[in-house]
Structures are given as structure tokens and as C-alpha cells.
mmCIF file of the N, C-alpha and C atoms, coordinates in Angstrom:
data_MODEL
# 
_entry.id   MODEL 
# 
loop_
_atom_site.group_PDB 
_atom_site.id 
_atom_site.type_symbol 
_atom_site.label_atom_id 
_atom_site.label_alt_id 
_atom_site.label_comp_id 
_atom_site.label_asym_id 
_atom_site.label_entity_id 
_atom_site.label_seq_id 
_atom_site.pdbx_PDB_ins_code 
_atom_site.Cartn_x 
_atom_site.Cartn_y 
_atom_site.Cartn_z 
_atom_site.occupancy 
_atom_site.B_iso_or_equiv 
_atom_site.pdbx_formal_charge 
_atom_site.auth_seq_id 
_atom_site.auth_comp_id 
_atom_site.auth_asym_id 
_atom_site.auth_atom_id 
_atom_site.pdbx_PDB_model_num 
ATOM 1   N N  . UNK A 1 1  ? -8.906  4.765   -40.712 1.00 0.00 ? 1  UNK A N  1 
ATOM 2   C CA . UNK A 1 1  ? -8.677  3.698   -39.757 1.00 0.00 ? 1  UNK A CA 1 
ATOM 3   C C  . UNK A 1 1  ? -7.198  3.303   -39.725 1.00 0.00 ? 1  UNK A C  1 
ATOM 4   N N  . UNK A 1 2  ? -6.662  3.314   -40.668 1.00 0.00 ? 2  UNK A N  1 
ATOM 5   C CA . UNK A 1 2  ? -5.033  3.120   -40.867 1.00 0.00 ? 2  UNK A CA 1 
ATOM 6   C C  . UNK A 1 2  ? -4.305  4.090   -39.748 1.00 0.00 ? 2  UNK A C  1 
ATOM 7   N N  . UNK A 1 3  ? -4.664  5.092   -39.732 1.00 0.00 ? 3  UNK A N  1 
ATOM 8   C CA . UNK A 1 3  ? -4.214  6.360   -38.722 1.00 0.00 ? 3  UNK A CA 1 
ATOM 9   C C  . UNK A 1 3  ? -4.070  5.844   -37.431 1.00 0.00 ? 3  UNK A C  1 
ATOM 10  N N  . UNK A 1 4  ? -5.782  5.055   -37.077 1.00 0.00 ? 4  UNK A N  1 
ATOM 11  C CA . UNK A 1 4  ? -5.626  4.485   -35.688 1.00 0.00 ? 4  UNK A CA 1 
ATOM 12  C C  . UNK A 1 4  ? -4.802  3.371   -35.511 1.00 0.00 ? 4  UNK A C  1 
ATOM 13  N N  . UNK A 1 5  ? -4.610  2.219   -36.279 1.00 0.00 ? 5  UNK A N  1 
ATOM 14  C CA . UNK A 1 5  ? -3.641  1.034   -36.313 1.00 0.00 ? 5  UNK A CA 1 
ATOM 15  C C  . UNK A 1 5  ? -2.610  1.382   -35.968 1.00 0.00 ? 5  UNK A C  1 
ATOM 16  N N  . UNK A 1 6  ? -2.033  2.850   -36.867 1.00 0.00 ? 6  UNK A N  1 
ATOM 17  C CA . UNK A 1 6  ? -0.641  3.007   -36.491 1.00 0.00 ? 6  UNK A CA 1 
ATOM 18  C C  . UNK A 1 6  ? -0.453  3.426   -34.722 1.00 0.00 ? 6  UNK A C  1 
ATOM 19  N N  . UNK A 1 7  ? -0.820  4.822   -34.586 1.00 0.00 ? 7  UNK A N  1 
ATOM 20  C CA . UNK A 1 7  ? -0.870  5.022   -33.370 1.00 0.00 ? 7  UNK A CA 1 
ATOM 21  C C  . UNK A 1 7  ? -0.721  3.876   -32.285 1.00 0.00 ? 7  UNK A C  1 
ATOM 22  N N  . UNK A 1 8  ? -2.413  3.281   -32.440 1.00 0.00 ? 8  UNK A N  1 
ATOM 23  C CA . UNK A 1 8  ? -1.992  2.262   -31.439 1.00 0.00 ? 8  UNK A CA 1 
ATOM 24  C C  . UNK A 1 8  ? -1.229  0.944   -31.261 1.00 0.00 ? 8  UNK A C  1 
ATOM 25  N N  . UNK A 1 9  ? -0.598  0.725   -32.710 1.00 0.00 ? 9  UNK A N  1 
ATOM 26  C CA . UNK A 1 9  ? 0.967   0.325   -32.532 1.00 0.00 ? 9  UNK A CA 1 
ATOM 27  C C  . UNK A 1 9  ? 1.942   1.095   -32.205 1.00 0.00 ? 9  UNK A C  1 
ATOM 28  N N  . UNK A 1 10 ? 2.387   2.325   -32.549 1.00 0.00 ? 10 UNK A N  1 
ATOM 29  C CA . UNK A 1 10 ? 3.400   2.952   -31.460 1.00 0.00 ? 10 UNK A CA 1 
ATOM 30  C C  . UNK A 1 10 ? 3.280   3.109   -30.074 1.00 0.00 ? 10 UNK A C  1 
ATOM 31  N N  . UNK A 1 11 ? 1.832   3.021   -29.893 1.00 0.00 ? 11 UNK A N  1 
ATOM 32  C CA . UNK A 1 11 ? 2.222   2.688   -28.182 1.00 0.00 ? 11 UNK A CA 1 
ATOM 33  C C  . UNK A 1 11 ? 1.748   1.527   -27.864 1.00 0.00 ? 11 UNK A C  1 
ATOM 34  N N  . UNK A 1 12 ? 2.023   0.691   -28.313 1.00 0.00 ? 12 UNK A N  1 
ATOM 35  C CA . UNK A 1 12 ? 2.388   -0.355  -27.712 1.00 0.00 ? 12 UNK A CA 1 
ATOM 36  C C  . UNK A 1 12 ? 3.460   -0.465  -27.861 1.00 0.00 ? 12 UNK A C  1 
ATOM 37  N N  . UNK A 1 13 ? 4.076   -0.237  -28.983 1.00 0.00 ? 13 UNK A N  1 
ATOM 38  C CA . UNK A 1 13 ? 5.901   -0.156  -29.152 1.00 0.00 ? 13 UNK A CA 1 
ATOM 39  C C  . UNK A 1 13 ? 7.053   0.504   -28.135 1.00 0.00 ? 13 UNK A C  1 
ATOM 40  N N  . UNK A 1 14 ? 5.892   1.483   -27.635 1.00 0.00 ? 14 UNK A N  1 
ATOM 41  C CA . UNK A 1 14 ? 6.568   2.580   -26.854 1.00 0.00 ? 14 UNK A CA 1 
ATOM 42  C C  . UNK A 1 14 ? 7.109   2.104   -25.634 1.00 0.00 ? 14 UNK A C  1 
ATOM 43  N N  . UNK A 1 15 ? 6.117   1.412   -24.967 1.00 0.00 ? 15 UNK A N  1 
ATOM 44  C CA . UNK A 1 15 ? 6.126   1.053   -24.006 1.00 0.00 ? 15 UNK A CA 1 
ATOM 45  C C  . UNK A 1 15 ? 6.456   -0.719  -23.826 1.00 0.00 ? 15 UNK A C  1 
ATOM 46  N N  . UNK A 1 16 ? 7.311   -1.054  -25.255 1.00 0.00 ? 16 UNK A N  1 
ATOM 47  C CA . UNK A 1 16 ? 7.744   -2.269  -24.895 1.00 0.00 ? 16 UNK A CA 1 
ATOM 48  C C  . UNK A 1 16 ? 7.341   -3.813  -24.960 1.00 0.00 ? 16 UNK A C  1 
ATOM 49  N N  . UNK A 1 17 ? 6.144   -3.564  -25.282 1.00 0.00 ? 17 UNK A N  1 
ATOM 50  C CA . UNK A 1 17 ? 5.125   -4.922  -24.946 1.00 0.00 ? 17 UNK A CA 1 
ATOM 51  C C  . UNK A 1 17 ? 4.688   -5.524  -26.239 1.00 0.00 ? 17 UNK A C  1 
ATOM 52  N N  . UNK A 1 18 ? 4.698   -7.110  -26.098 1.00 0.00 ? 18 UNK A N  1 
ATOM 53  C CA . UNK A 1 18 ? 4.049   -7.715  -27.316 1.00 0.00 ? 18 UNK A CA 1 
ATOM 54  C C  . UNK A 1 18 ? 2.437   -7.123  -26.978 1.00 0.00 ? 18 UNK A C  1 
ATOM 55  N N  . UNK A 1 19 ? 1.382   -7.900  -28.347 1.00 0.00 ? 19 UNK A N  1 
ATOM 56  C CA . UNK A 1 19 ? 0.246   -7.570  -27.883 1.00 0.00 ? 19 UNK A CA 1 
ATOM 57  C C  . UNK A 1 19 ? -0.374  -8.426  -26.676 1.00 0.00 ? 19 UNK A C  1 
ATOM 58  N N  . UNK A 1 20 ? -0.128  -9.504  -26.154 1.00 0.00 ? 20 UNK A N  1 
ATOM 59  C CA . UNK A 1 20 ? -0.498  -10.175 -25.102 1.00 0.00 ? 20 UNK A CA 1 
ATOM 60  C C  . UNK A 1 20 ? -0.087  -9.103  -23.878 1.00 0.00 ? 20 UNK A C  1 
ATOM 61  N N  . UNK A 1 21 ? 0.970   -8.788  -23.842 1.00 0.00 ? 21 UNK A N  1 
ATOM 62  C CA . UNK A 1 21 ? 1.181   -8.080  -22.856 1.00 0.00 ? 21 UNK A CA 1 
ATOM 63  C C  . UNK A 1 21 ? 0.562   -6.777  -22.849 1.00 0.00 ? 21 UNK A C  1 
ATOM 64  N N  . UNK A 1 22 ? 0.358   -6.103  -24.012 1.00 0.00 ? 22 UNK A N  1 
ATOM 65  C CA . UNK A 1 22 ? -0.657  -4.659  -23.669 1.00 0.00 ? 22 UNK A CA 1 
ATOM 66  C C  . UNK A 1 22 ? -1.879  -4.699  -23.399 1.00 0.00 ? 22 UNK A C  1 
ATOM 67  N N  . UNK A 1 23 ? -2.373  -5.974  -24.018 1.00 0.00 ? 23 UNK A N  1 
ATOM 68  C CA . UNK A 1 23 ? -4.306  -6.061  -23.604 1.00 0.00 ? 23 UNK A CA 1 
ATOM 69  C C  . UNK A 1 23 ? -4.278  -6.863  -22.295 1.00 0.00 ? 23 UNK A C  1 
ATOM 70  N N  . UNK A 1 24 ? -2.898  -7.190  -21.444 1.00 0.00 ? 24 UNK A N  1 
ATOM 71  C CA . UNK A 1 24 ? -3.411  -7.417  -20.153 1.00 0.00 ? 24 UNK A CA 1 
ATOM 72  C C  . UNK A 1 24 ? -2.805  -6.176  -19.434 1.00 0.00 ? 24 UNK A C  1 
ATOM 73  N N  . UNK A 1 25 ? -2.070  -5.460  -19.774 1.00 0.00 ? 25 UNK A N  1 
ATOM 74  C CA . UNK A 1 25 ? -1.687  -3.971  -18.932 1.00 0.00 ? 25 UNK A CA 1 
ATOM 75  C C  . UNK A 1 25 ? -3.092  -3.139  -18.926 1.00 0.00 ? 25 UNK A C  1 
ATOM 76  N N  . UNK A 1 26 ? -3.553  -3.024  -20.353 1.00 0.00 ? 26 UNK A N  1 
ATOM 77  C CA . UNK A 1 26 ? -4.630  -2.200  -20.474 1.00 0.00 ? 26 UNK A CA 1 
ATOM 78  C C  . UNK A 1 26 ? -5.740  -2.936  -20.155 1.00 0.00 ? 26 UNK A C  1 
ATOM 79  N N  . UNK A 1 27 ? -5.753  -3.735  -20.062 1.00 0.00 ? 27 UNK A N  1 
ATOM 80  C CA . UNK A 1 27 ? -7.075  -4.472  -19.199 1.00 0.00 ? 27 UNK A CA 1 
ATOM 81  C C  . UNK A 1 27 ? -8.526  -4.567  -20.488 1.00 0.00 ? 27 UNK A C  1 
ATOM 82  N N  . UNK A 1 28 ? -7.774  -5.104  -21.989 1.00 0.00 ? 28 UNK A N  1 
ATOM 83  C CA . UNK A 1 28 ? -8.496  -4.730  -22.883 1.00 0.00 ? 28 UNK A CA 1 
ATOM 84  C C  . UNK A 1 28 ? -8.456  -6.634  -23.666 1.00 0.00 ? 28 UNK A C  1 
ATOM 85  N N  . UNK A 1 29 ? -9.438  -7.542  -24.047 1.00 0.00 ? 29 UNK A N  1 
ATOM 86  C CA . UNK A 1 29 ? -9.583  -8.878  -24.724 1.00 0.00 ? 29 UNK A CA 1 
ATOM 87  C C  . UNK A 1 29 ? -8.058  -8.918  -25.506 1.00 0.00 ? 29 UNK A C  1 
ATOM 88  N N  . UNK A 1 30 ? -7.331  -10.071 -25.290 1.00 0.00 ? 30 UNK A N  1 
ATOM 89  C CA . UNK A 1 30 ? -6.683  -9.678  -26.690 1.00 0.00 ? 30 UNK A CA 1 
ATOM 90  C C  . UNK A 1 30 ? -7.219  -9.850  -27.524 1.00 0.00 ? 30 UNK A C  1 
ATOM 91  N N  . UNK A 1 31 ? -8.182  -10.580 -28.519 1.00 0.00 ? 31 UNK A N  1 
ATOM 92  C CA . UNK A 1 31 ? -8.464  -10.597 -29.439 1.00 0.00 ? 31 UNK A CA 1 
ATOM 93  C C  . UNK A 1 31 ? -9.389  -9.389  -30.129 1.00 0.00 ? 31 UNK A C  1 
ATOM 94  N N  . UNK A 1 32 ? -9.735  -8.557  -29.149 1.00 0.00 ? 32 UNK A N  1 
ATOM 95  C CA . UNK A 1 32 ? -10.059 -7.165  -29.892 1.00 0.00 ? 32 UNK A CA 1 
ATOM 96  C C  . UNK A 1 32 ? -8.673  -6.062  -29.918 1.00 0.00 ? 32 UNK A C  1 
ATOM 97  N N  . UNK A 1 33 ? -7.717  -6.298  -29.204 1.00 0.00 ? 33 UNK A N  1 
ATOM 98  C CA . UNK A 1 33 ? -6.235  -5.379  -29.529 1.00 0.00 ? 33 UNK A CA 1 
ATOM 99  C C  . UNK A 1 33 ? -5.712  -6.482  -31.056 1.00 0.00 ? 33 UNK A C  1 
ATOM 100 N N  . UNK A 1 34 ? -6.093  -7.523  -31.201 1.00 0.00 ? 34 UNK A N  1 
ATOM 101 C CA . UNK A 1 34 ? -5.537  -8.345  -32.380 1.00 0.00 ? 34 UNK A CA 1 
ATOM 102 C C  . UNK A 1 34 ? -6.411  -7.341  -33.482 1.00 0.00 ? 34 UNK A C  1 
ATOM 103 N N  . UNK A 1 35 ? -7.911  -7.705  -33.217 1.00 0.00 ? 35 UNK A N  1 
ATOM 104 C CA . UNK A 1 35 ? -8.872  -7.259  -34.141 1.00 0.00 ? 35 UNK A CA 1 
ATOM 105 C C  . UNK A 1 35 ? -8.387  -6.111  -35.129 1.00 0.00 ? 35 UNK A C  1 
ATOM 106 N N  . UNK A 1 36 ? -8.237  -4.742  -33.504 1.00 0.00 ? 36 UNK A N  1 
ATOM 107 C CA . UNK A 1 36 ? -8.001  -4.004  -33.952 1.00 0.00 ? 36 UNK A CA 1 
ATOM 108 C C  . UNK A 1 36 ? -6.731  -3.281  -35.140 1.00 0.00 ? 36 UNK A C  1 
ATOM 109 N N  . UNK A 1 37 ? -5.904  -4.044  -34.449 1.00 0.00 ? 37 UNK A N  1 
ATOM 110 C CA . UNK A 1 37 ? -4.379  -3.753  -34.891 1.00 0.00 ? 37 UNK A CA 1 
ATOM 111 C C  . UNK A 1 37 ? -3.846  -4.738  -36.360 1.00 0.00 ? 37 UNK A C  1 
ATOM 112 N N  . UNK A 1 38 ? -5.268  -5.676  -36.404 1.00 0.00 ? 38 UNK A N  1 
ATOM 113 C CA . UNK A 1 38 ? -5.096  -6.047  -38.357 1.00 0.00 ? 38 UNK A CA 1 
ATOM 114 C C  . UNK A 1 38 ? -6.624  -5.380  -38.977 1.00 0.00 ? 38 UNK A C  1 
ATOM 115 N N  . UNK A 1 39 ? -6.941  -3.882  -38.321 1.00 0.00 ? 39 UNK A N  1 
ATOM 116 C CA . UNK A 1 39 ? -7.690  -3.782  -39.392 1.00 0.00 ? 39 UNK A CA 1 
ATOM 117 C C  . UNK A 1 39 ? -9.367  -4.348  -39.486 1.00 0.00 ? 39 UNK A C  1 
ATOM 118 N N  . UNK A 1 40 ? -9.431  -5.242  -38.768 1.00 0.00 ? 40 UNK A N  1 
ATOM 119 C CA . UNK A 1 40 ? -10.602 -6.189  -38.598 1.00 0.00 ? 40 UNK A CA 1 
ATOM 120 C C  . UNK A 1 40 ? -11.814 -5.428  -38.300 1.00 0.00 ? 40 UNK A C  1 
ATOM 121 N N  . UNK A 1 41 ? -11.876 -4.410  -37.241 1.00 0.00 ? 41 UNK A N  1 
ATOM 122 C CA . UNK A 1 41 ? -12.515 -3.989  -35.981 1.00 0.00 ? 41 UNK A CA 1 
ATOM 123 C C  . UNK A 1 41 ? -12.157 -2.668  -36.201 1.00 0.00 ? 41 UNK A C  1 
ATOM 124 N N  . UNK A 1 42 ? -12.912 -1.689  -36.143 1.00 0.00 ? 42 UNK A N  1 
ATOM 125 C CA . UNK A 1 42 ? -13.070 -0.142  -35.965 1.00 0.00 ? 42 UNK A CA 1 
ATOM 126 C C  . UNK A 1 42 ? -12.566 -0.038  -34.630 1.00 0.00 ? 42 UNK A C  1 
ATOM 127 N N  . UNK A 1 43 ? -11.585 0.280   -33.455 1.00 0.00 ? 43 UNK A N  1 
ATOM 128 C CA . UNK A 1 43 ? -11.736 0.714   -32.141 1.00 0.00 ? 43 UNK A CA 1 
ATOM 129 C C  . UNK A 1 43 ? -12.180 2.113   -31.852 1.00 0.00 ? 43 UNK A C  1 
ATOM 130 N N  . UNK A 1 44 ? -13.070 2.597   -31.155 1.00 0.00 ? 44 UNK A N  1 
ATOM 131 C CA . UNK A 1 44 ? -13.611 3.612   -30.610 1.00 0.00 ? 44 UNK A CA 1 
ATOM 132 C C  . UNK A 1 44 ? -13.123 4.574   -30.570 1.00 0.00 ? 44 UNK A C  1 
ATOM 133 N N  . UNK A 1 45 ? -13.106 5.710   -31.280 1.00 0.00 ? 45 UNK A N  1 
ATOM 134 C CA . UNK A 1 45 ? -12.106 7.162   -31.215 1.00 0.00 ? 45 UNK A CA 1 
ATOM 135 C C  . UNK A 1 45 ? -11.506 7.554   -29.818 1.00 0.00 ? 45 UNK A C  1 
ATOM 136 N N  . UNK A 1 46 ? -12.406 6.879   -28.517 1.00 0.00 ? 46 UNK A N  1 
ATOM 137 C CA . UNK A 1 46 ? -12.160 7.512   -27.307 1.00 0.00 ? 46 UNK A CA 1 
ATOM 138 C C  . UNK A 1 46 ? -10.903 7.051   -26.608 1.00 0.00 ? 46 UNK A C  1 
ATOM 139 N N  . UNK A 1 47 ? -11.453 5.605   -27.053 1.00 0.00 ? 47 UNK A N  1 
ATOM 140 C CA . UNK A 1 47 ? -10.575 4.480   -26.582 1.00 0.00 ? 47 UNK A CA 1 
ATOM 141 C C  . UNK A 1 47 ? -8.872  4.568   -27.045 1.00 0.00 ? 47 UNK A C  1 
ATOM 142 N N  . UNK A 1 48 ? -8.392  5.122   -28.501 1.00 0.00 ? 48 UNK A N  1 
ATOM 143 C CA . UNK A 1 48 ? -7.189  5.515   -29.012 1.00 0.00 ? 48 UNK A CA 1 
ATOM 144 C C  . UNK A 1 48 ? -7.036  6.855   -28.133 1.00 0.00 ? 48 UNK A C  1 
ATOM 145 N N  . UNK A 1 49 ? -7.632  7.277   -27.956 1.00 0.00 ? 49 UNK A N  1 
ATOM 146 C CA . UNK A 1 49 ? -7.162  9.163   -26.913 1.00 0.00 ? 49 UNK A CA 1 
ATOM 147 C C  . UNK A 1 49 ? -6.650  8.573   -25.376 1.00 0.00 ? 49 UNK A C  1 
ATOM 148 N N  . UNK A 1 50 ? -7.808  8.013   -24.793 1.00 0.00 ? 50 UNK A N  1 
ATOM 149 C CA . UNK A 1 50 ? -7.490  7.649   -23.638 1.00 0.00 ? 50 UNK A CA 1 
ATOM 150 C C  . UNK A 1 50 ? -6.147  6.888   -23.483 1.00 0.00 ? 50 UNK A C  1 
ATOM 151 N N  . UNK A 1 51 ? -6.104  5.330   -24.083 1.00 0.00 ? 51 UNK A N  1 
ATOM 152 C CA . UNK A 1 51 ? -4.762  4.809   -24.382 1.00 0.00 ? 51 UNK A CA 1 
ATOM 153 C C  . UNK A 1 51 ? -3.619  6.173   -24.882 1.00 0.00 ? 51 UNK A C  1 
ATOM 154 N N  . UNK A 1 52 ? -3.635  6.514   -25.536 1.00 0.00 ? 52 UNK A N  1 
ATOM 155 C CA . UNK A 1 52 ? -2.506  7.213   -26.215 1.00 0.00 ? 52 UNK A CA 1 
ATOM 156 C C  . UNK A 1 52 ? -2.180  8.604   -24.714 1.00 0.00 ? 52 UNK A C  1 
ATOM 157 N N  . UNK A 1 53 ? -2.945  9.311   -24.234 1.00 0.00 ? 53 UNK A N  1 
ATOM 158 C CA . UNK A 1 53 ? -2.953  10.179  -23.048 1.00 0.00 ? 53 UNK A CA 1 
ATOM 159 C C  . UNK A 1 53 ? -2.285  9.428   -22.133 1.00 0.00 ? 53 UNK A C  1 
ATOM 160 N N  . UNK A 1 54 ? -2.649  7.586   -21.724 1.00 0.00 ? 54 UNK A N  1 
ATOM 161 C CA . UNK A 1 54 ? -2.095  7.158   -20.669 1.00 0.00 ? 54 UNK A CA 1 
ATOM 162 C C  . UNK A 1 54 ? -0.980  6.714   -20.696 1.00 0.00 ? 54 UNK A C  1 
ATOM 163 N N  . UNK A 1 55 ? -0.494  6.226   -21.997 1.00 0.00 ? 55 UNK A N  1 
ATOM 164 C CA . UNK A 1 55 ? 0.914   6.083   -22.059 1.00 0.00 ? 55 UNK A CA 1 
ATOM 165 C C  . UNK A 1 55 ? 1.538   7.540   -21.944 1.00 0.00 ? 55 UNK A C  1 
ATOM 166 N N  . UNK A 1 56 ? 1.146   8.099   -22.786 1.00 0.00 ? 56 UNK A N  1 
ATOM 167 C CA . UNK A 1 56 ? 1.959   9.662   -22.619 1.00 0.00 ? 56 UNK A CA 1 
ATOM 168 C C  . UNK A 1 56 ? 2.341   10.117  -21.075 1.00 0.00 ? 56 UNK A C  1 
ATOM 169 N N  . UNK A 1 57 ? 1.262   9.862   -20.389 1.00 0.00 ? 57 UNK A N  1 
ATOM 170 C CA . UNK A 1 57 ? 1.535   10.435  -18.977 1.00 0.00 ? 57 UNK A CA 1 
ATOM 171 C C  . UNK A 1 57 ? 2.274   9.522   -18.256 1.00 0.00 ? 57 UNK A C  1 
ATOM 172 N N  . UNK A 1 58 ? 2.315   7.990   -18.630 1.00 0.00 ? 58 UNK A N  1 
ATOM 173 C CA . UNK A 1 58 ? 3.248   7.454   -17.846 1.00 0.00 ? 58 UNK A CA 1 
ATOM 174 C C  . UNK A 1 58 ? 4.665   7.487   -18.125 1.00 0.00 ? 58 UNK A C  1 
ATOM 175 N N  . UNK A 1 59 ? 5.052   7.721   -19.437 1.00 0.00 ? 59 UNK A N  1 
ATOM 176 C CA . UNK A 1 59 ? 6.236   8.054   -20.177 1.00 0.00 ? 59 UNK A CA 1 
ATOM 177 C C  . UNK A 1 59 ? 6.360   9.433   -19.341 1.00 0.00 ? 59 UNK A C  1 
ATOM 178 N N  . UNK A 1 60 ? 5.952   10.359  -19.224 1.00 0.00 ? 60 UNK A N  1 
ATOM 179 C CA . UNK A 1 60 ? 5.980   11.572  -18.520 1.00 0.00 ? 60 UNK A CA 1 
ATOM 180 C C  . UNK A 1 60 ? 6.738   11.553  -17.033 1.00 0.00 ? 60 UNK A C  1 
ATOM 181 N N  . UNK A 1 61 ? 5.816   10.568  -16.923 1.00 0.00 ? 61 UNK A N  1 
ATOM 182 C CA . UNK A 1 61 ? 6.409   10.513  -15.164 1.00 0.00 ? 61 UNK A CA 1 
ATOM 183 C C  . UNK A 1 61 ? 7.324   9.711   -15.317 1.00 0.00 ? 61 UNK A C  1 
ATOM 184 N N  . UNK A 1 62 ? 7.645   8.648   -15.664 1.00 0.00 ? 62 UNK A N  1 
ATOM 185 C CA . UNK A 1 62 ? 8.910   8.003   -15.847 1.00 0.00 ? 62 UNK A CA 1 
ATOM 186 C C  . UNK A 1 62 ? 10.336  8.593   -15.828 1.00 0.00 ? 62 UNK A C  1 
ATOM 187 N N  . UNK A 1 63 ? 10.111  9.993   -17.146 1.00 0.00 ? 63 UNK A N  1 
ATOM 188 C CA . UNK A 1 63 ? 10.900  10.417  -17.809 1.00 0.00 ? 63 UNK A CA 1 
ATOM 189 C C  . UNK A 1 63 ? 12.054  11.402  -15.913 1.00 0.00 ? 63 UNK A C  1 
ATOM 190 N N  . UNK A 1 64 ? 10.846  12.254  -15.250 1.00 0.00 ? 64 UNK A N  1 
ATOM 191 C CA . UNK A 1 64 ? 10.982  12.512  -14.458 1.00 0.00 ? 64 UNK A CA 1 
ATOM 192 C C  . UNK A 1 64 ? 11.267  12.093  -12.889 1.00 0.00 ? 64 UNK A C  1 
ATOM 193 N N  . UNK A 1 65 ? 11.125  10.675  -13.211 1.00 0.00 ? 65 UNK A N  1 
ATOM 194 C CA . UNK A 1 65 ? 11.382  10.111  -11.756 1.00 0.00 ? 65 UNK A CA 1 
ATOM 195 C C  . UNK A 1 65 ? 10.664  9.960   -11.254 1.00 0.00 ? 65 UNK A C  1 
ATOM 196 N N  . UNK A 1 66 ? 9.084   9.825   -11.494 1.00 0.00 ? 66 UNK A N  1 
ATOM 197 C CA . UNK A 1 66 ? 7.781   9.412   -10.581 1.00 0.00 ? 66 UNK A CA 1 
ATOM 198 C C  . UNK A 1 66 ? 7.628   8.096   -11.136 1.00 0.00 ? 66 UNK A C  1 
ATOM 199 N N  . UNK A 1 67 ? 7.575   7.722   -9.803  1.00 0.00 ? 67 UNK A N  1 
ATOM 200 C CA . UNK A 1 67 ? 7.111   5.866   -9.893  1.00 0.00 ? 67 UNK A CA 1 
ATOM 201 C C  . UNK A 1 67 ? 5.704   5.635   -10.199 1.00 0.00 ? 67 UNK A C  1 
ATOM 202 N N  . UNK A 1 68 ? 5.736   4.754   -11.433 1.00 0.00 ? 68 UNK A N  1 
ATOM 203 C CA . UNK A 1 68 ? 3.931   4.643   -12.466 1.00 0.00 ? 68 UNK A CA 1 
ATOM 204 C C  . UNK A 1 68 ? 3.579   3.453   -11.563 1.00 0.00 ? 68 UNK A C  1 
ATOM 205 N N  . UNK A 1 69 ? 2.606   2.931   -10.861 1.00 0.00 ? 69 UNK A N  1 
ATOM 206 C CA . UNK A 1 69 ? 1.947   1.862   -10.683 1.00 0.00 ? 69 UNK A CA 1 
ATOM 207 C C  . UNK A 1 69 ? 1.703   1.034   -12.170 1.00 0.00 ? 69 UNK A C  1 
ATOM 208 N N  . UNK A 1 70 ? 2.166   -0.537  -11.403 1.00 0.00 ? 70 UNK A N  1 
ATOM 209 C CA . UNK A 1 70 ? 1.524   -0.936  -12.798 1.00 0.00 ? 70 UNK A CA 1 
ATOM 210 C C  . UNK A 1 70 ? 0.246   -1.417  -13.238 1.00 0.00 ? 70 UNK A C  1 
ATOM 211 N N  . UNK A 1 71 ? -0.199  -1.223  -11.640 1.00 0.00 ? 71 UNK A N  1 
ATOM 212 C CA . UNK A 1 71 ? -1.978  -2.247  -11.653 1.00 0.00 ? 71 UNK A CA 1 
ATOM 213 C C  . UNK A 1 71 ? -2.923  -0.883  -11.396 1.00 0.00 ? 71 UNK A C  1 
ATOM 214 N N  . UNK A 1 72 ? -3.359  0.088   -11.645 1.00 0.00 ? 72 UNK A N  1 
ATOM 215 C CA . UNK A 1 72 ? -4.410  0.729   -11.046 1.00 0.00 ? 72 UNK A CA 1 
ATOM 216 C C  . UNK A 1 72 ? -5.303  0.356   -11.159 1.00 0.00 ? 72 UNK A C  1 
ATOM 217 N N  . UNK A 1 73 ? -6.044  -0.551  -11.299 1.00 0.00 ? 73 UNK A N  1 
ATOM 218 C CA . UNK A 1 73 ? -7.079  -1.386  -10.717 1.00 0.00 ? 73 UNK A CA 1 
ATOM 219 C C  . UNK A 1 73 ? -6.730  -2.064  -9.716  1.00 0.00 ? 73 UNK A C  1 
ATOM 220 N N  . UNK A 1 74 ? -5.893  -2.937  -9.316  1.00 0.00 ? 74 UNK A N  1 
ATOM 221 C CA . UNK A 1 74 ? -5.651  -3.149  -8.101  1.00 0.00 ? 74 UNK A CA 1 
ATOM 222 C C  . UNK A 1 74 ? -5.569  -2.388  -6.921  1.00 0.00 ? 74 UNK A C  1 
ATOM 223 N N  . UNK A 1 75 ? -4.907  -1.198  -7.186  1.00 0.00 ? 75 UNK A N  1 
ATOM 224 C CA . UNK A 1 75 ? -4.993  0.040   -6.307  1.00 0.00 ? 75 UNK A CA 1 
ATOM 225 C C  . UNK A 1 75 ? -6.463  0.333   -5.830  1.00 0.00 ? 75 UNK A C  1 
ATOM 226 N N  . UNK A 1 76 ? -7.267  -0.021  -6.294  1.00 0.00 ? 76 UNK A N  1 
ATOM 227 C CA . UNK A 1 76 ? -8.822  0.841   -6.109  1.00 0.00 ? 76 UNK A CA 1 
ATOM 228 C C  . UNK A 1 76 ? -9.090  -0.236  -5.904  1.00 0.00 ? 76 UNK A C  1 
ATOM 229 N N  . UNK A 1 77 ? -9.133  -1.369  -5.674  1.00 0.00 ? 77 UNK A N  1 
ATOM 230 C CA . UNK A 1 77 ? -9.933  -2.580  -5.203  1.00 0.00 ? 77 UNK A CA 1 
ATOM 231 C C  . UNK A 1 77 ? -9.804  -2.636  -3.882  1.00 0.00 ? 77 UNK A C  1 
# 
């Protein structure tokens, strides 16, 4: 579980944000990104892939000059 803490503190690091600000980007309670990130709370193996893939790909496109939306949920509403 230490493995996952870290991870999903580097991306949140990555991308800049206290934790208030990543569990409203990621559209996730803060108090389960708190949970998770002291240890409290197991988060879901899927849930660290998916997060960790979506920063990656937005760092990706960034890196290259494609403009990331910051709401895709708003987009689809």
C-alpha cells in the first residue's frame, strides 16, 4: 500500500495541485484522496492506473502542444 501512497502523491505533485485541488480535478471526495494518501483507506488498484494513465496522457499532450480540457465532464454534459 505504501507503493500506492507514493505514486498517487507524485501525481498529484506532477501536476501541481494541493489535495483540495486534485479531488476536485479528479472529481474524487476529498476526504477519501486524504484517506487515501495517510494510509487510512486501501484505494482500488484500478483507480491508481486510471489516475496515473490520465495524468500521463495529459502531461503528454501538454508536452506537445495539444490543449488538455480541464472539465471533461462538462464537455459531455
Amino acid at each position: 500500500m505504501q507503493h500506492q501512497i507514493e505514486v498517487m502523491k507524485k501525481n498529484r505533485e506532477l501536476v501541481g495541485m494541493n489535495r483540495r485541488e486534485f479531488s476536485e480535478y479528479m472529481n474524487i471526495p476529498l476526504r477519501t484522496l486524504e484517506e487515501w494518501e495517510a494510509g487510512r483507506r486501501k484505494m482500488p488498484d484500478y483507480v491508481l492506473r486510471l489516475i496515473t494513465y490520465y495524468i500521463s496522457m495529459e502531461q503528454l499532450m501538454k508536452n506537445r502542444g495539444i490543449k488538455v480540457e480541464e472539465d471533461l465532464y462538462e464537455q459531455n454534459e
